[in-house]
N, CA, C and O atoms as a GROMACS GRO file, in nm:
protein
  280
    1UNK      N    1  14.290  16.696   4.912
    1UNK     CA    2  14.348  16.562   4.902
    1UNK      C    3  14.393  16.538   4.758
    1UNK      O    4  14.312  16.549   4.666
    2UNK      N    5  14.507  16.508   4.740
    2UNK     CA    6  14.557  16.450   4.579
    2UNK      C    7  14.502  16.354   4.528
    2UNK      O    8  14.508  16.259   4.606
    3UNK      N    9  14.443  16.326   4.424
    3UNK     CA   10  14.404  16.220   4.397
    3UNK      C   11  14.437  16.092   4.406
    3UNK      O   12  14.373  15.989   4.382
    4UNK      N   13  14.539  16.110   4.442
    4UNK     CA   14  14.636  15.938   4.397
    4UNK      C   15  14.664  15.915   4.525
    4UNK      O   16  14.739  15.820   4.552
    5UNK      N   17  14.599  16.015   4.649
    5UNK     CA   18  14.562  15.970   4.807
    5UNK      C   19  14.422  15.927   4.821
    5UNK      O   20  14.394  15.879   4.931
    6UNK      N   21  14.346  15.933   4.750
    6UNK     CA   22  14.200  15.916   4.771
    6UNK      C   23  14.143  15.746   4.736
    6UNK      O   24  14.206  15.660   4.675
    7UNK      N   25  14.046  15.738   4.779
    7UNK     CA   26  14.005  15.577   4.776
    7UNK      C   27  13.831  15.624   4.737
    7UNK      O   28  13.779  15.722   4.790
    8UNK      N   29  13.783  15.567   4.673
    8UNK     CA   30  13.631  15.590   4.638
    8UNK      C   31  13.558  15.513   4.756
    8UNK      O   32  13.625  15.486   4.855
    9UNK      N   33  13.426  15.475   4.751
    9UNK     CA   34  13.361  15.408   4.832
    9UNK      C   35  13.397  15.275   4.867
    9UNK      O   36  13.436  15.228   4.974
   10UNK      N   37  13.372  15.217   4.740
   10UNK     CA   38  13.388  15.072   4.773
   10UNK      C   39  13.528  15.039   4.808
   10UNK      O   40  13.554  14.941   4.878
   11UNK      N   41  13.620  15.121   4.760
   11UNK     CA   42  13.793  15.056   4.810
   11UNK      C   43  13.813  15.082   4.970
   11UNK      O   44  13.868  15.013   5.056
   12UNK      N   45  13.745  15.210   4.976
   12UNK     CA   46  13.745  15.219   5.158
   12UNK      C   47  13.680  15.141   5.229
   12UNK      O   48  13.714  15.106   5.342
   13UNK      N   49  13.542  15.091   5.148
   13UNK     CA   50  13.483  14.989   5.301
   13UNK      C   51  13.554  14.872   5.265
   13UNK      O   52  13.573  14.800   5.363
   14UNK      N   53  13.616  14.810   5.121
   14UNK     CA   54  13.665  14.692   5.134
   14UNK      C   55  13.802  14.684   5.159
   14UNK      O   56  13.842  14.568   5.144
   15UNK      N   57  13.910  14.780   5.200
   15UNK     CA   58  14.018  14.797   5.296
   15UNK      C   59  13.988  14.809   5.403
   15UNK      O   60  14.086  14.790   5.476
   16UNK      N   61  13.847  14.845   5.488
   16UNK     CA   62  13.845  14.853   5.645
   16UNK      C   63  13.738  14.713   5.666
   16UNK      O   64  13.689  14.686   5.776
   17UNK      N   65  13.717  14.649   5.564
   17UNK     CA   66  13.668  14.544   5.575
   17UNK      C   67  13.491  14.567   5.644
   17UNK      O   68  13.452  14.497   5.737
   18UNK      N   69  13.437  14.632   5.605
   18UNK     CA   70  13.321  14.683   5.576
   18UNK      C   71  13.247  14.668   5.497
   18UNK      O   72  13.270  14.644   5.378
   19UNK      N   73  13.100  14.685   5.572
   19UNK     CA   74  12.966  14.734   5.355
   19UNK      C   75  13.038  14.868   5.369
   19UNK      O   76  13.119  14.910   5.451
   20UNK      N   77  12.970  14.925   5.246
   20UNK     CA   78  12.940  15.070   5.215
   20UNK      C   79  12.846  15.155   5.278
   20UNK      O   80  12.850  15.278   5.285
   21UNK      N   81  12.736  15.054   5.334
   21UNK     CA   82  12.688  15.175   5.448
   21UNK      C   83  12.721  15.172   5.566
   21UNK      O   84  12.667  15.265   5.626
   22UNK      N   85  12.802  15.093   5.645
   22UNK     CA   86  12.885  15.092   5.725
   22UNK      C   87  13.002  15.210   5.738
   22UNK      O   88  13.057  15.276   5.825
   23UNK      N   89  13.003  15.194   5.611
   23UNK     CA   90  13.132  15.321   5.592
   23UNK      C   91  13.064  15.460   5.604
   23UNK      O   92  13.124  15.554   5.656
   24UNK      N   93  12.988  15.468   5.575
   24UNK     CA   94  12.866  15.576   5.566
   24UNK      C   95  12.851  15.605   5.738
   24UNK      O   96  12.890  15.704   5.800
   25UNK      N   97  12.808  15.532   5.770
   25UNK     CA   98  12.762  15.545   5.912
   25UNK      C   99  12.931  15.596   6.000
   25UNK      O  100  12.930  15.703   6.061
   26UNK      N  101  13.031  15.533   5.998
   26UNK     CA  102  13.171  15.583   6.021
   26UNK      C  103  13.173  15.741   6.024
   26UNK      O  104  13.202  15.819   6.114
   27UNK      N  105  13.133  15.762   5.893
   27UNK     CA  106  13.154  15.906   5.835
   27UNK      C  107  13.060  16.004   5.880
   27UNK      O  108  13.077  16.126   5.874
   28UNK      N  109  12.940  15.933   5.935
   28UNK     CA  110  12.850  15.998   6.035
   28UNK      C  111  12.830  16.026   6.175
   28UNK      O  112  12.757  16.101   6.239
   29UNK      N  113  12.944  15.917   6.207
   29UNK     CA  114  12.991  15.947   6.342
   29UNK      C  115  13.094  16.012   6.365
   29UNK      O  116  13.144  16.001   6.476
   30UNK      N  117  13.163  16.111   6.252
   30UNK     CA  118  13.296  16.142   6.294
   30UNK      C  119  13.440  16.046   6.255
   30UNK      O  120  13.550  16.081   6.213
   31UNK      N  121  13.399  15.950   6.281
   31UNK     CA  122  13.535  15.820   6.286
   31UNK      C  123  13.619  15.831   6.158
   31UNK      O  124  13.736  15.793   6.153
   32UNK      N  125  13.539  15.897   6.033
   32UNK     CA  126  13.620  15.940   5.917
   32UNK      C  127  13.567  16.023   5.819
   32UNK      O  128  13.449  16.009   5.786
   33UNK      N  129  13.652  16.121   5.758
   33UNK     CA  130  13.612  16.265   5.709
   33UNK      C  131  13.592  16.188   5.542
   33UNK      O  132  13.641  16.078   5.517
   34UNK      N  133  13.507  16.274   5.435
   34UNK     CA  134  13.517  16.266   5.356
   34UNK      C  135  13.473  16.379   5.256
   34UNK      O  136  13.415  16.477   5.304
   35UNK      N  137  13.499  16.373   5.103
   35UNK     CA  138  13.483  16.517   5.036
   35UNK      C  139  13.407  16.475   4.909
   35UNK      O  140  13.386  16.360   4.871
   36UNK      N  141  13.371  16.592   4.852
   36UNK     CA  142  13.323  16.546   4.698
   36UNK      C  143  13.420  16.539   4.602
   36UNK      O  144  13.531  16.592   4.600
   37UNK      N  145  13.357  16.456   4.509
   37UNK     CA  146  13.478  16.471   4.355
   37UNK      C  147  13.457  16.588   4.303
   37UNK      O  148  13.372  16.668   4.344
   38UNK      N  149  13.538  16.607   4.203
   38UNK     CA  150  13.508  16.730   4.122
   38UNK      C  151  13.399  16.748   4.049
   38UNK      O  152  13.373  16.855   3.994
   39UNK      N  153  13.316  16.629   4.040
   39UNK     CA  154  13.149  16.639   3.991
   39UNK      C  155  13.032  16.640   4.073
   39UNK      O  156  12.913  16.661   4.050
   40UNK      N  157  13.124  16.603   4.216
   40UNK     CA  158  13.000  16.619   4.305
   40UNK      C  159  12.907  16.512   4.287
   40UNK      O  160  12.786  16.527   4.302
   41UNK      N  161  12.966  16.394   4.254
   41UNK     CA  162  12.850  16.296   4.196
   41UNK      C  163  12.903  16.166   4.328
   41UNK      O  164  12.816  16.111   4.396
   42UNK      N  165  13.027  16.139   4.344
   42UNK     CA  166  13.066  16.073   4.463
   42UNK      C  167  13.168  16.115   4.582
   42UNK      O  168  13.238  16.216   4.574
   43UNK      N  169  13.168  16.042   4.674
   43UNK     CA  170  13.233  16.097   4.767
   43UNK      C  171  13.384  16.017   4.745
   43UNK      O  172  13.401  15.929   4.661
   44UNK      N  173  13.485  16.065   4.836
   44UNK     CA  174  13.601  16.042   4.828
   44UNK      C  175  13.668  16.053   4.953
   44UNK      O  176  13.654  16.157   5.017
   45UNK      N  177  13.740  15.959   4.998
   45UNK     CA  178  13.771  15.923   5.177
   45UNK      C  179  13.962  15.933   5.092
   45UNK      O  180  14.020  15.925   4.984
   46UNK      N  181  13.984  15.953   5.227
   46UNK     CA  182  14.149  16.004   5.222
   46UNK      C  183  14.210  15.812   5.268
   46UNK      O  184  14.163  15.729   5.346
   47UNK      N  185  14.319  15.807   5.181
   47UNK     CA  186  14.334  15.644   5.184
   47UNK      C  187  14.404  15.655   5.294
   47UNK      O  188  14.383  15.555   5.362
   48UNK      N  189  14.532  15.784   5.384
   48UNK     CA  190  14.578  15.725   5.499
   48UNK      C  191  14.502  15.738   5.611
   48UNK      O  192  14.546  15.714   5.723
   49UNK      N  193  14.363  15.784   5.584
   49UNK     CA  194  14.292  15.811   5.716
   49UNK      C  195  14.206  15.669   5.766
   49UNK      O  196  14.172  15.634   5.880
   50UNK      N  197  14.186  15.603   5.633
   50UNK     CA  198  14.138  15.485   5.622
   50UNK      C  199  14.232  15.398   5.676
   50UNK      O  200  14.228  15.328   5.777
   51UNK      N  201  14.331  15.417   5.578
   51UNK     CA  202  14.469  15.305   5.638
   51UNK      C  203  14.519  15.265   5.781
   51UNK      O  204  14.568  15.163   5.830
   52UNK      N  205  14.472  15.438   5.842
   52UNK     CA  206  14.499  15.471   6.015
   52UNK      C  207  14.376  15.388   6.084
   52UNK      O  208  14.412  15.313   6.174
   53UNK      N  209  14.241  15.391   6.056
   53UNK     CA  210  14.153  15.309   6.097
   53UNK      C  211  14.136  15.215   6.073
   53UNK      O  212  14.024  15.168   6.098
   54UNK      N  213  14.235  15.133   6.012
   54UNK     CA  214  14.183  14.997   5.922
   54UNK      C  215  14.309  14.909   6.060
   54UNK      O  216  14.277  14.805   6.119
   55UNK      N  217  14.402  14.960   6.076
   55UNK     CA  218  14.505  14.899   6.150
   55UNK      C  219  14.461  14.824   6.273
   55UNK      O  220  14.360  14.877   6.318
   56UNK      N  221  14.490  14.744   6.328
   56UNK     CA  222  14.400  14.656   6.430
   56UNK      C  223  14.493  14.684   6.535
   56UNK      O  224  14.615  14.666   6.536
   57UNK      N  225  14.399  14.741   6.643
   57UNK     CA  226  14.406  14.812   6.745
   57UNK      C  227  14.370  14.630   6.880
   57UNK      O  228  14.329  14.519   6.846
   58UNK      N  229  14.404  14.673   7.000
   58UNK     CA  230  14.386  14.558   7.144
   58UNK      C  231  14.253  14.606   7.150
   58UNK      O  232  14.211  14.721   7.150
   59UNK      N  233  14.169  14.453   7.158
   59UNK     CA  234  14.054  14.491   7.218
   59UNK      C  235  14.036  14.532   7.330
   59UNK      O  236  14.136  14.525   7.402
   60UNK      N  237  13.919  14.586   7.388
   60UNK     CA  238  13.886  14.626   7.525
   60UNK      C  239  13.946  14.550   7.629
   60UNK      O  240  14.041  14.583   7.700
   61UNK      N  241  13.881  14.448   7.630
   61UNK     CA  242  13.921  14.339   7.745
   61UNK      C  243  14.072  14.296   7.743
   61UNK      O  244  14.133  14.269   7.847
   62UNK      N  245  14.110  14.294   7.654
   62UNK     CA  246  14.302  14.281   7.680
   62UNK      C  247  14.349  14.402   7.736
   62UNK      O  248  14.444  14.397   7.814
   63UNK      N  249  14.296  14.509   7.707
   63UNK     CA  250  14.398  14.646   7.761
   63UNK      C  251  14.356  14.606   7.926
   63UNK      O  252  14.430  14.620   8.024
   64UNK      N  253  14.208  14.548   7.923
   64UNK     CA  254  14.165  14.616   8.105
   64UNK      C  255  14.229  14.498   8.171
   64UNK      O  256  14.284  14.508   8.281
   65UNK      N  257  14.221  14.348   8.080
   65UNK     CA  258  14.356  14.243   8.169
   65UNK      C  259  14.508  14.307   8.167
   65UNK      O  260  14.583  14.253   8.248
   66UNK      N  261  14.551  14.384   8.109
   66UNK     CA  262  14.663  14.444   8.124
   66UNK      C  263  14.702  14.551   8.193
   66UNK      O  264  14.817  14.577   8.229
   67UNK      N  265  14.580  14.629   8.214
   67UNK     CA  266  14.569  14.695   8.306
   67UNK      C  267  14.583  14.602   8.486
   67UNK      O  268  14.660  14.644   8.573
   68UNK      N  269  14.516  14.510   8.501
   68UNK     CA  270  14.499  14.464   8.582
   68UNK      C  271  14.629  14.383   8.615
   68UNK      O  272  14.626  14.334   8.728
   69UNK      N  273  14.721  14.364   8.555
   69UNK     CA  274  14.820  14.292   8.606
   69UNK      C  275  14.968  14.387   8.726
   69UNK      O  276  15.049  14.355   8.813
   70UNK      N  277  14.929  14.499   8.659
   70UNK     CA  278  15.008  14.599   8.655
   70UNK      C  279  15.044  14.624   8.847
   70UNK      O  280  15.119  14.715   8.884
   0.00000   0.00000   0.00000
């Protein structure tokens, strides 16, 4: 990842509108990848992968009323 794609901790949970261990837990379920810095001292989340999960998606119940009209 280039640097000037990357988001540190706190810019990723406060673009997906999250804590930081929230974001943690994300990253433990799969829902988003992340890497070390070059010191290995913090982690570093990719900003369009964030950007892709941050986008507000139809809740459940609207897709299944939309389903249902059909």
């Amino acid at each position: 990842m280039p640097d000037s794609d990357v988001l540190i901790a706190t810019e990723a949970a406060a673009l997906l509108g999250i804590s930081v261990p929230t974001l943690y837990d994300y990253v433990s379920r799969g829902m988003l990848s992340s890497s070390p810095d070059a010191q290995e001292r913090h982690r570093l989340y990719d900003a369009g992968e964030v950007r892709r999960l941050a986008r507000p998606r139809p809740k459940a119940n609207a897709r299944a009323r939309s389903r249902k009209k059909c």
